[in-house]
C-alpha positions as CSV (number, residue, x, y, z in Angstrom):
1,X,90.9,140.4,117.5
2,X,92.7,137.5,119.4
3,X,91.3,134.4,120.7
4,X,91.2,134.4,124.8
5,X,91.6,131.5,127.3
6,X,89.3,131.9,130.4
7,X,89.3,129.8,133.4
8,X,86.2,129.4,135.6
9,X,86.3,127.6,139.0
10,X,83.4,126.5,141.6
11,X,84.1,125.2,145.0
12,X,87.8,125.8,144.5
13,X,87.9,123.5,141.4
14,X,88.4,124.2,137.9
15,X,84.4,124.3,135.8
16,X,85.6,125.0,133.0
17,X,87.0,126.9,130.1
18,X,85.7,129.4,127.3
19,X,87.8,130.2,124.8
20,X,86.2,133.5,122.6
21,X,87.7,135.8,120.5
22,X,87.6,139.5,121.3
23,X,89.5,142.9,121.6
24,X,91.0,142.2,125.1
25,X,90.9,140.2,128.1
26,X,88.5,142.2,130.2
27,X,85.9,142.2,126.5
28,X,86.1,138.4,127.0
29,X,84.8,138.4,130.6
30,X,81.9,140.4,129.3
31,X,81.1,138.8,126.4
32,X,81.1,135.4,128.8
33,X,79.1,136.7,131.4
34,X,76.5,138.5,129.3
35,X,76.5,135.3,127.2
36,X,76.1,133.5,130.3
37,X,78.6,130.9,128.5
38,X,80.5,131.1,132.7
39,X,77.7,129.3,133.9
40,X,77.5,131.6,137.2
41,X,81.0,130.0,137.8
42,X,84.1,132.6,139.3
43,X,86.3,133.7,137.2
44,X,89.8,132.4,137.8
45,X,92.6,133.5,134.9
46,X,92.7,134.6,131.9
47,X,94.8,135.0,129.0
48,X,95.7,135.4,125.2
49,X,96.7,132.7,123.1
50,X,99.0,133.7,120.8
51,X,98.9,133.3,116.6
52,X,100.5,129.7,117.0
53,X,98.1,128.7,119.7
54,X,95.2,130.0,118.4
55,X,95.4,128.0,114.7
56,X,95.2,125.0,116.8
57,X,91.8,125.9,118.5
58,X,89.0,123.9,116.9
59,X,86.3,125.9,115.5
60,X,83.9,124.1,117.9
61,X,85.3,124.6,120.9
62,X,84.8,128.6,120.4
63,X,82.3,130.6,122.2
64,X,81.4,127.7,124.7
65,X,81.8,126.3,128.3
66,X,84.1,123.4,127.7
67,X,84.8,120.9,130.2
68,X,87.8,119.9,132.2
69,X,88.1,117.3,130.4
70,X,88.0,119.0,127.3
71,X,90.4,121.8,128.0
72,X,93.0,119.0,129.5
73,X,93.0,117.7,125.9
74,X,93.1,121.1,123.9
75,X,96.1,122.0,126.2
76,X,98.1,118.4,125.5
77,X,96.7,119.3,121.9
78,X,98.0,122.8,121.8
79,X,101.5,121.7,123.8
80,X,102.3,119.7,121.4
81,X,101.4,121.5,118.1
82,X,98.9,118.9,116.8
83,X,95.8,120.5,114.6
């Protein structure tokens, strides 16, 4: 299974991000929403990160709404290959 990015967005700004691991892109939505980990937020994009990406994904930031803020930094994190 791969790790996926999802995007969430209320009142046409970003909520937030959950990153979980599952067989495809659509699985993830699921899993969020029946989770309730999208926080009743729309969904907005969605992909996979790849192998690289992925071993740079705290364990901690998995399976959780994380916060603008937070995704901001994984993405700077993740750009610029630091673990």
């Amino acid at each position: 299974m791969s790790l996926y990015w999802l995007t969430y967005s209320a009142s046409d700004r970003v909520h937030g991000v959950v990153i979980l691991q599952a067989a495809d892109v659509v699985q993830a939505r699921v899993r969020a929403n029946m989770a309730r980990l999208d926080q009743g937020a729309e969904f907005a994009a969605g992909y996979e990160l790849d192998d690289e990406q992925a071993a740079l994904v705290p364990e901690g930031m998995l399976g959780r709404m994380l916060s603008p803020h937070e995704a901001h930094t994984l993405i700077d994190r993740i750009e610029r290959g630091i673990p």
